[in-house]
N, C-alpha and C positions, 0 to 999 in steps of 0.2 A: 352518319358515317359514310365515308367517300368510297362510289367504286366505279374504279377509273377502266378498265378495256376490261372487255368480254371477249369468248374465243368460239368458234362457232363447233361440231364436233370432231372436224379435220383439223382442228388446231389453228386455221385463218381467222383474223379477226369477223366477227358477228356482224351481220350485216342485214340491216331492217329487221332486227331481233323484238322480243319483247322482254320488258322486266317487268313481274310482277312486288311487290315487298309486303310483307303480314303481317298481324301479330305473330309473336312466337309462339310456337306450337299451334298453328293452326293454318290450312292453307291458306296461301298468298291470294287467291282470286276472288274467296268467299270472303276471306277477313282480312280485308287491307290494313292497311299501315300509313298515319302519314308521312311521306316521304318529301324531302325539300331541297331548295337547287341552291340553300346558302347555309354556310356554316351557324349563322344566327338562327335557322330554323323559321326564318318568315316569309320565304316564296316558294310553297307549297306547288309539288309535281303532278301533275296528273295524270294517272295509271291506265291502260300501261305506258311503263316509259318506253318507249323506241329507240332502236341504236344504228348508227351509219361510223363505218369503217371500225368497231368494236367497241365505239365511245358509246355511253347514255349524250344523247341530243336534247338539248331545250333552244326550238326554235331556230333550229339548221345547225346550231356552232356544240360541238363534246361541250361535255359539262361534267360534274361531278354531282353525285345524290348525299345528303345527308337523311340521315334519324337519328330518333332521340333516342331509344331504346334497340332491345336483342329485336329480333325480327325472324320473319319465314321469308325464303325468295323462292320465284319461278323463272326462270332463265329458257325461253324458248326461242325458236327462229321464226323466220317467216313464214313456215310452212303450218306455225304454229306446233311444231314438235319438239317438247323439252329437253333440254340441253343439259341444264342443271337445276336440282331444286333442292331445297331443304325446310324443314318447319322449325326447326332450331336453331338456326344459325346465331351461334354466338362469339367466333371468330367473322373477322370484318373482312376476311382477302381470303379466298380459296383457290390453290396453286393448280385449280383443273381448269379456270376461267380468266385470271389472270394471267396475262401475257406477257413476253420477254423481248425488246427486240434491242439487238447488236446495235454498238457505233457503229458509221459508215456505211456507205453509199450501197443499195442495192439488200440493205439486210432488213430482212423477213421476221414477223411477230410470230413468237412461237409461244405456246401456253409454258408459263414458268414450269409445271410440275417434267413437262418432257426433256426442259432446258437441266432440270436438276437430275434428272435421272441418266444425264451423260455419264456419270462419275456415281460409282458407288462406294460410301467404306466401309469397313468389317462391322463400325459402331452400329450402322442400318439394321443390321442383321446378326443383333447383340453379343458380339463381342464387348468385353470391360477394359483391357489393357491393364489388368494391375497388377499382375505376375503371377498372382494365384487363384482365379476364375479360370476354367477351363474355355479356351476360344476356340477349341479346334472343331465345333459343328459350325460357329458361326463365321468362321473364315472360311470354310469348305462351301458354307451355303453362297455367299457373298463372290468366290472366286465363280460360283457355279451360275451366278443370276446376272454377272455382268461382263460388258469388253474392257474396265477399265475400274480397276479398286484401288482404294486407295487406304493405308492404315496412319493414324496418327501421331506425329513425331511426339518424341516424348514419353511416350508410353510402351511398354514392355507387354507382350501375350504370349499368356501358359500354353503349349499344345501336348496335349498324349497320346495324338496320332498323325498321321504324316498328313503333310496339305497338298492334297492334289491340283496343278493348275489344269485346266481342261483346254480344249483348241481351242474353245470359243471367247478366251480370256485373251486380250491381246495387250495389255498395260496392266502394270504394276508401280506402286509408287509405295514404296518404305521406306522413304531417307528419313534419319533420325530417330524412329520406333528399332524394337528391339524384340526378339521370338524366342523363348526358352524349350527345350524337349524333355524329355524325361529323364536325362540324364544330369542335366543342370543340376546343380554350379558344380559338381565335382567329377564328374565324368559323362560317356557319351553312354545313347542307347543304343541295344542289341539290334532292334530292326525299326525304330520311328525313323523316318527324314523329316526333314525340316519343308520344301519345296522340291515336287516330285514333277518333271515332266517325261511326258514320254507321249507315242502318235503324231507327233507333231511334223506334217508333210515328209511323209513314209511313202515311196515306191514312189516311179517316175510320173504321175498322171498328178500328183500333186504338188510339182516340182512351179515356182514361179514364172513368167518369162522374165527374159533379161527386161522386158522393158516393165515390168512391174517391179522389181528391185526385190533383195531377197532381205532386207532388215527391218519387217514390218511389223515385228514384235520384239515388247521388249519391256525388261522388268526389273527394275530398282528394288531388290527385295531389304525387308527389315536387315539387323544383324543378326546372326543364329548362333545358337550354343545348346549342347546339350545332345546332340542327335547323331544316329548312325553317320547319314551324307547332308552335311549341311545344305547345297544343291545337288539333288539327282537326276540324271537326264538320262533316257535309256532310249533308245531310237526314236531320236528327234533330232532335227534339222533345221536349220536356218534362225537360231533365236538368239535375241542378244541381254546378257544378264547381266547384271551387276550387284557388288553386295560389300559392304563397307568393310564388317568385320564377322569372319568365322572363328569359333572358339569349341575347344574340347570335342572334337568329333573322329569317330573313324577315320575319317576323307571330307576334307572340307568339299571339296568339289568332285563329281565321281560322275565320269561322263561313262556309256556303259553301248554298244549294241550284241546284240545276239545273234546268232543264224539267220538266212535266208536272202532272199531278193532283193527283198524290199524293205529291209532294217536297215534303216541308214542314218548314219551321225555325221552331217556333212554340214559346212559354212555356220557353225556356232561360234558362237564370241560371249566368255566367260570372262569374267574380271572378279576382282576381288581385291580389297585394297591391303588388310590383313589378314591373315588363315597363322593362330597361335596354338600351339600346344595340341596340337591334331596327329593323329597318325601318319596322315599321309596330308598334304598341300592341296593333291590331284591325284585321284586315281582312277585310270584308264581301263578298260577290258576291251577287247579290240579281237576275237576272234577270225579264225581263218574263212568258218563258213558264211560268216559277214562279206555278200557279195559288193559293196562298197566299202563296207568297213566305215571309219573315222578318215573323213580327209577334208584338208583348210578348214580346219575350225582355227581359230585362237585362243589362249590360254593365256590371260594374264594376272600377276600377282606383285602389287607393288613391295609388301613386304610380308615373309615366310618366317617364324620364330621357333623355337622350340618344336621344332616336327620330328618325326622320324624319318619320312623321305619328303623330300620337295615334289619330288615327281615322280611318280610309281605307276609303270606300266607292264600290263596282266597280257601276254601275247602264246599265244600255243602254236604248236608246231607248224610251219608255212605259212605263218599270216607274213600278208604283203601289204596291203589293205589299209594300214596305218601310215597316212604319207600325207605331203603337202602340208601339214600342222606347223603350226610355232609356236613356240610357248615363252613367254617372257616374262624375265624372275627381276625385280629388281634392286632386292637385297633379301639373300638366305642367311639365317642367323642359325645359329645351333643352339645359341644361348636358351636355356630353360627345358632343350630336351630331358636334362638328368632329374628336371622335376615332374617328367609325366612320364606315371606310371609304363605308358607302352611304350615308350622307348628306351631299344637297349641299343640301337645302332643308326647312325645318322647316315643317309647319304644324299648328293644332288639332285642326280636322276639313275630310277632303279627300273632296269628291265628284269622284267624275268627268263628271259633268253633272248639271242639278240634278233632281231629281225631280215626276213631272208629279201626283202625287197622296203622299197618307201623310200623316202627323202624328208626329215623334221628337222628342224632349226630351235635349238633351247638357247635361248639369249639373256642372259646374264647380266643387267647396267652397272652391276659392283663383282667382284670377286666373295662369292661365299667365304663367311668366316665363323669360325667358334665352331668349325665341327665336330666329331668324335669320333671316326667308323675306328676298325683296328688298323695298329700301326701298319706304314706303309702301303695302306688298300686305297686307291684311287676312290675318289667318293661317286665316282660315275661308272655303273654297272651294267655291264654288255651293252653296252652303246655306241662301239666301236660301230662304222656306218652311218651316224647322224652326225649332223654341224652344229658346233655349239661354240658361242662367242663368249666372250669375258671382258663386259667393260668396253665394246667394240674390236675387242683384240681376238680375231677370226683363229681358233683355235683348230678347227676343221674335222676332217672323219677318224682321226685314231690317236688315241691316248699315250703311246708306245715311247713318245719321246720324253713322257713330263714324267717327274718322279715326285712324290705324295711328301710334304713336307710339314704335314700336322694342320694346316692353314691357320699359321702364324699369322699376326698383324701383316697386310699385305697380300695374301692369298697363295695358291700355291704357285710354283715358279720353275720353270727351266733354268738350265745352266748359264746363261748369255741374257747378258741384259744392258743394250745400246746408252750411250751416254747423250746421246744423240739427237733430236727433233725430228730432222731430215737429212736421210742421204740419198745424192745421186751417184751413181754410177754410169759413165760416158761408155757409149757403144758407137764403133766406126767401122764397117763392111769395109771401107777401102783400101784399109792396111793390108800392108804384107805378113804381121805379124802380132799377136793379140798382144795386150798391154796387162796393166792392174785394173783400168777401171775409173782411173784418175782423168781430170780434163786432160793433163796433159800427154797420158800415154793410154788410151780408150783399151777396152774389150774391143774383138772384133765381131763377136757374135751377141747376139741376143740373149741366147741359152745360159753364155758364160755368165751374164749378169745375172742372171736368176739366179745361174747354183751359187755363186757366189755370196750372195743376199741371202740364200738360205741357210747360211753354215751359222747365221747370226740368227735369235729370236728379237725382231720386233717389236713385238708388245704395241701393236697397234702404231707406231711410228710412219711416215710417211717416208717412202722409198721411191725415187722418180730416176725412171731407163733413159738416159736420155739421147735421143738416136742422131747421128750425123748425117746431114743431106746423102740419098742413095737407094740404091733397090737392096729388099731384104732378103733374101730367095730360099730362108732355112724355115723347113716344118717347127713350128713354134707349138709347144704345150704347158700351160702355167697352170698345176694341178696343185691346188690347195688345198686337197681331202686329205692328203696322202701323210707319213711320219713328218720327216725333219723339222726344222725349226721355222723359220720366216716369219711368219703373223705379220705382214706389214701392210698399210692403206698403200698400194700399188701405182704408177702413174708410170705408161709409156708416154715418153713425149716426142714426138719427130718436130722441123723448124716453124719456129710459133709464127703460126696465124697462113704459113705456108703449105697447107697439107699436098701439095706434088710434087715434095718436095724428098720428103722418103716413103716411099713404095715397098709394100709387104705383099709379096707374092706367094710365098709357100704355106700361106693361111696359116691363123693362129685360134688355138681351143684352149675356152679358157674353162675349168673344172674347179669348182666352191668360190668359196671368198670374195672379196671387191676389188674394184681394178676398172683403172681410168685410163681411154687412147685418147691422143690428143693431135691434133696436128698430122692427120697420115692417112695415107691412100690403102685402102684393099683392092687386090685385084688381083686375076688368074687362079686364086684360089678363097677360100671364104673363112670369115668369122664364126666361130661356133664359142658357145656357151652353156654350159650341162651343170647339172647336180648342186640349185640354190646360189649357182655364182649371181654376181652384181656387176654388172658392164655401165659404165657411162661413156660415152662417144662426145666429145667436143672436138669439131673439127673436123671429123671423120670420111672423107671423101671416098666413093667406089669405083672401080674401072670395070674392067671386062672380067666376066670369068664363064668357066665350062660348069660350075656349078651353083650353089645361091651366095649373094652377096655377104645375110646372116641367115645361119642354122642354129636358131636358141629353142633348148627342150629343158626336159625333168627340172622346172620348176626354175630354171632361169629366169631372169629380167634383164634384158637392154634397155637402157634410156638415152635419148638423144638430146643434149642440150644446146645445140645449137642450130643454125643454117647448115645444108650441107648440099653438096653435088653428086650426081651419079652421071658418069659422061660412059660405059662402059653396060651392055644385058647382060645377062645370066638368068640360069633356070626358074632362078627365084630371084629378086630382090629380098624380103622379110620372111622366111619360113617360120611357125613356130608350131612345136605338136606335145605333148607330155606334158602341158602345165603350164610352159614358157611362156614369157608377155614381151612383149615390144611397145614403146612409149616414146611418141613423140606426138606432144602438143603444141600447136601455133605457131610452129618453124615453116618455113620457104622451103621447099626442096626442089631443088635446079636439074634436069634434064638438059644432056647437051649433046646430039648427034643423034636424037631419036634411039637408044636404047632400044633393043628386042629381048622379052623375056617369054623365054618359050614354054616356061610354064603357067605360070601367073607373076603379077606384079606380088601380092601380097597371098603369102597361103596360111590356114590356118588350121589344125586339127588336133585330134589328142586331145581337148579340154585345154585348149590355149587361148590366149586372148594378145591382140591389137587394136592399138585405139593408138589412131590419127587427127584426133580431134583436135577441128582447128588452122589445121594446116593448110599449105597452099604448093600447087605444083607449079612451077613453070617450066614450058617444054614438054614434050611429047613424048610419048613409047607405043612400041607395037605388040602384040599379047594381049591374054585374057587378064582382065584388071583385080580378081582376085576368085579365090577359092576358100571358100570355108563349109567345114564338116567334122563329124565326130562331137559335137557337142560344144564348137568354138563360136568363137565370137569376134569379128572384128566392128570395133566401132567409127562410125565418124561424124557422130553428132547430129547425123539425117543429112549426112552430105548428097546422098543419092547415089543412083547406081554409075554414076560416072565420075565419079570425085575421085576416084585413084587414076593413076595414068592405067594407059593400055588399048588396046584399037578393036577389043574384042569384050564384049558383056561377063560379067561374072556370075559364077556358080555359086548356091550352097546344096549341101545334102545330109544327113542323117542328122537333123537337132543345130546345125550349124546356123549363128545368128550375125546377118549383116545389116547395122542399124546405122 
C-alpha cells in the first residue's frame, strides 16, 4: 500500500526521516514487514526506508512503498525521535503525516489533518440535523472549539437552549440548513434565542483601527423559527450577520445595549431576507445610561410579512444615543398579521416616545401595504424627528402633512399628486419684477422656486431650478425635515458646463433630503449641509469667502462628481464634524491664484470622515493642509503628509486618523 509524504512534527515535510513497517500488532523494528517499491510486490525495500523533502526515497528519486497485508509503522526523524507510530495500522493514510499542499507558486505542504481543522461543523461535534435530536450541546461545543463552523444545508437542528456565539468564533456559514426552538412550529419561546451575541469589542481599547477595517466577522446563520429573538445582540459591535429566513419569534432581530461606558452597539450590519409572522421585524432597546448607545449600525429586511411592528424601538426618557442608524425595509406587508395570535395592531415604525436628539433614516424600497392599525392612526409612531423615505420619495422629519388612508393598493398619499416626470422652474436675479416661473417670465428669487414647488407633493419626481447667468446674493435654505409637501429629486442648475457664470454669494444650507448643484460658483459665503441631507456637486466651482467653502455635519454627505476649481481661500475649504463625509474620488482639483486657507485646507472632527482618494491637485495654497481630530478620519490612499494643498504640515489629535 502506497505512502506518499510524511510531515516532520512542525508540520514541514520530513526530512532524512526513517520508516520503519511490521507485522500488525507488533513493533516495527523487531518484527519487520516486507515492504516493496512496486505495486506487483517484487522489488523488495530495505529498512529502514529514508526520506528527503517528506517522500520515502529509493535511490535518490520519492517513490512510493507497497504491502501486502495490515502492518505496524515507526515514523521517526533524523534525530531518530518518533514522529508517528502505530502497531495496528490498518487505515493506509493517516491525516497527522499526510500532507496538503496549495496550487500555485510559493504554497507550503501542510499536514492534511491541520488543513482540515480550518473548518469545523456542528456534525464533528455531533449534532444530527433531523429536527428531533437535540443539537444544542453540540452546536454550543462546535461554536466554542472553532473561528469558523459550518452547518449543513439541507438539514434542519432541534435546539432547547440558546447558542451562544463566543469572540473567538469569527465565521459562520448556514446557507440552506434550518434551526428550530422550542416554540416551533406553532409559536415562539419565553426565553430560548436562537444565536446570542454579545462582548463583542466592548469599550474603546478594543475598538479596531481604521486601517485594520471593522467587518471582520461575520455569519451567514441557518433559518430560525420558534424562539424568543431569532438574533440577539446585546453589547456588541462591529459584526456583520445575515439570515435567510426568520419565523414565529418575539423579535426576529433584537439588537439590545445596557448602561454604562463601555456598552456599546456600534457599526453592526443585520440583514435578513424574510422576518414572517413575528412580533416585532427588529426590536431595539437603546437606553439613556448607554454612553454610546446604538449608532451606524444597519438594519436590513428585504421582506417583513405578517408582523405586528416592522420596527419597534424601546427608548426612556433622554436617550440621545440612538443616531446615525438606517434601517431599510423593502417590502412591509400586513398580510397574515390577523393569523398570529400577538398581533392586535400593525405598525411601520413604533417608538416608545419620541427621541430627544439622533438622526435615523428608515428607507422604504416599496410603500407598505395591507396594514391594520386603527382608523385614521399614522402607522408611524412618535417618529416625528427621523427621515424616512417611500420608494425614494424623501418623505422627511414630520408626519403632519400626510393623512392615514387605510394603505389602499398604492400606499398611503397626500393631497397633490404631479402628472408630471419633470418640472423646471426658471429663476432670473435680473428682473425688475418676479414672474410665474415659466422660461418665458422667470421667478426672480431662488426662494420663490422652492415655496412654489412645495405647494406640490412630488413623489420622488425630478424638479430642476434653473438659474439665469448672474450673482445670487439672497441667504438660501432648502429644509426638507420640515411639514409641507415637496418630496422631489432636486437639481439647481446655473449655465451648463459654465459654472462662472451664476455666482451664489449669500451661501446656501441645505437640511434632509437629496439635492443636486450644478454648474455654479460659491463664494463670499459657504455651503452647508445638516441633518442626513445628500448633496452632489457637478461642476461646482469656489471663490473667496470669510468663512469655509463646505460646512457638512449631523450625518450629511457631499459628493463631488466631477473636476472642479477653487480660484478664491477661506477658513476652510471641506469642514466636516458630527458624522458628515465629504467624497471625492480621482477628480483634478485646479487651484488658481494660490488660494490662502487660514485654517486648514481640509478639517475634520466630530466622528467625520473625508476621503480624497485618488485625486490630483493642480496649483498651490498657503495654510496648514489639514486637521483631523475627535475621532475623524481623512483618507487619501497613503497619499502622504503632503498630498493636500497648503504650505504648512498638518495636524491630528484626540483618535484623529490621517491615512
Amino acid at each position: 500500500m502506497p505512502f506518499e509524504v510524511f510531515a516532520d512534527r512542525d508540520g514541514q515535510p520530513l526530512e532524512d526521516g526513517y520508516i520503519w513497517l511490521g507485522v500488525a500488532g507488533f513493533p516495527a523494528i523487531s518484527n519487520p514487514t516486507a515492504a516493496y517499491w512496486d505495486a506487483g510486490l517484487t522489488i523488495q525495500a530495505t529498512q529502514p526506508i529514508r526520506t528527503l523533502n517528506g517522500y520515502p526515497v529509493r535511490s535518490g528519486s520519492p517513490s512510493r512503498i507497497y504491502v501486502a497485508n495490515d502492518y505496524s509503522i515507526l515514523v521517526q526523524n533524523k534525530n531518530a525521535s518518533t514522529i508517528y507510530s502505530s502497531i495496528n495500522q490498518t487505515e493506509r493514510y493517516s491525516s497527522s503525516i499526510i500532507t496538503f499542499s496549495q496550487a500555485g507558486n510559493a504554497a507550503i505542504s501542510r499536514a492534511i489533518q491541520s488543513k482540515l481543522r480550518e473548518t469545523a461543523s456542528v456534525e464533528d461535534f455531533g449534532a444530527v440535523g433531523d429536527g428531533s435530536a437535540d443539537d444544542t450541546v453540540a452546536i454550543n461545543n462546535a461554536l466554542a472549539a472553532a473561528t469558523h463552523v459550518t452547518f449543513t444545508s439541507g438539514k434542519t437542528y432541534k435546539t432547547t437552549g440558546t447558542i451562544t456565539v463566543p469572540t473567538t468564533c469569527y465565521q459562520i456559514d448556514g446557507a440552506g440548513a434550518f434551526m428550530v426552538g422550542p416554540g416551533s412550529p406553532t409559536g415562539y419561546s419565553a426565553s430560548v434565542d436562537g444565536f446570542y451575541f454579545t462582548g463583542f469589542q466592548q469599550g474603546p481599547s478594543t475598538w479596531p483601527s481604521w486601517h485594520q477595517g471593522f467587518r471582520s466577522r461575520n455569519y451567514k446563520l441557518p433559518g430560525l423559527s420558534g424562539y424568543r429573538y431569532g438574533v440577539s445582540v446585546l453589547n456588541a459591535a462591529f459584526l456583520n450577520i445575515y439570515c435567510d429566513v426568520i419565523s414565529i419569534c418575539q423579535s426576529a432581530v433584537s439588537v439590545r445595549v445596557t448602561g454604562g461606558a463601555n456598552n456599546w452597539g456600534v457599526q453592526n450590519i443585520v440583514k435578513v431576507a424574510l422576518a414572517v409572522n413575528c412580533q416585532n421585524a427588529i426590536h431595539v432597546v437603546c437606553p439613556a445610561a448607554s454612553v454610546e448607545g446604538i449608532q451606524g449600525c444597519t438594519f436590513a429586511f428585504d421582506y417583513i410579512s405578517g408582523c405586528n411592528n416592522g420596527i419597534y424601538c424601546d427608548f426612556d426618557s433622554g436617550s440621545s444615543n440612538f443616531t446615525w442608524n438606517i434601517f431599510r425595509i423593502g417590502n412591509l406587508d400586513g398580510n397574515g398579521a390577523n393569523n398570529n395570535p400577538v398581533v392586535t395592531y400593525a405598525n411601520a415604525v413604533y417608538f416608545t416616545q419620541k427621541l430627544t436628539g439622533g438622526v435615523n433614516s428608515f428607507l422604504f424600497d416599496n410603500d407598505p401595504i395591507n396594514m391594520s392599525p386603527s382608523a385614521g392612526v399614522s402607522p408611524f409612531i412618535n417618529t416625528d424627528g427621523e427621515t424616512v423615505a417611500f420608494a425614494g420619495r424623501f418623505i422627511g422629519k414630520s408626519f403632519a402633512p400626510f393623512y392615514y388612508d387605510g394603505f389602499l393598493p398604492g400606499g398611503f398619499r397626500t393631497t397633490v399628486r404631479p402628472a408630471f416626470n419633470v418640472m423646471t422652474i426658471w429663476v432670473d436675479q435680473s428682473l425688475a419684477v418676479s414672474g410665474n416661473g415659466s422660461v418665458a417670465n422667470p421667478y426672480k428669487t431662488i426662494a420663490e422656486a422652492f415655496a412654489a414647488a412645495f405647494e406640490l407633493d412630488g413623489f420622488g419626481k425630478s424638479l430642476i431650478i434653473k438659474l439665469a447667468a448672474g450673482t445670487y446674493s439672497e441667504v438660501l435654505s432648502v429644509d426638507m425635515t420640515k411639514g409641507g409637501k415637496g418630496n422631489w429629486q432636486i437639481e439647481i442648475n446655473g449655465v451648463t458646463n459654465t459654472p462662472a457664470s451664476v455666482v451664489l454669494t449669500g451661501g446656501i444650507t441645505i437640511t434632509g433630503g437629496q439635492i443636486v448643484l450644478k454648474d455654479l460658483t460659491i463664494q463670499t459665503a459657504e455651503l452647508r449641509a445638516r441633518e442626513n441631507s445628500y448633496v452632489r456637486l457637478t461642476r461646482v466651482f469656489f471663490g473667496a469667502s470669510a468663512v469655509a467653502h463646505m460646512n457638512i455635519s449631523t450625518g450629511a454627505v457631499v459628493e463631488v462628481t466631477t473636476n472642479y476649481t477653487i480660484s478664491g481661500g477661506a477658513s476652510v475649504h471641506v469642514s466636516t464634524n458630527f458624522g458628515g463625509q465629504f467624497i471625492c474620488r480621482n477628480f483634478t482639483v485646479t487651484l488658481t491664484g494660490t488660494p490662502a486657507f487660514t485654517s486648514s485646507f481640509a478639517l475634520a472632527e466630530g466622528v467625520s470622515f473625508q476621503d480624497w482618494v485618488g485625486c490630483t491637485f493642480s496649483g498651490s495654497a498657503t495654510g496648514t493642509r489639514y486637521s483631523v481630530t475627535l475621532n475623524s478620519c481623512i483618507n487619501t490612499n497613503g497619499g502622504g503628509a503632503t498630498f493636500l494643498p497648503g504650505s504648512v504640515g498638518g495636524t491630528t489629535a484626540t483618535g484623529g486618523t490621517y491615512a
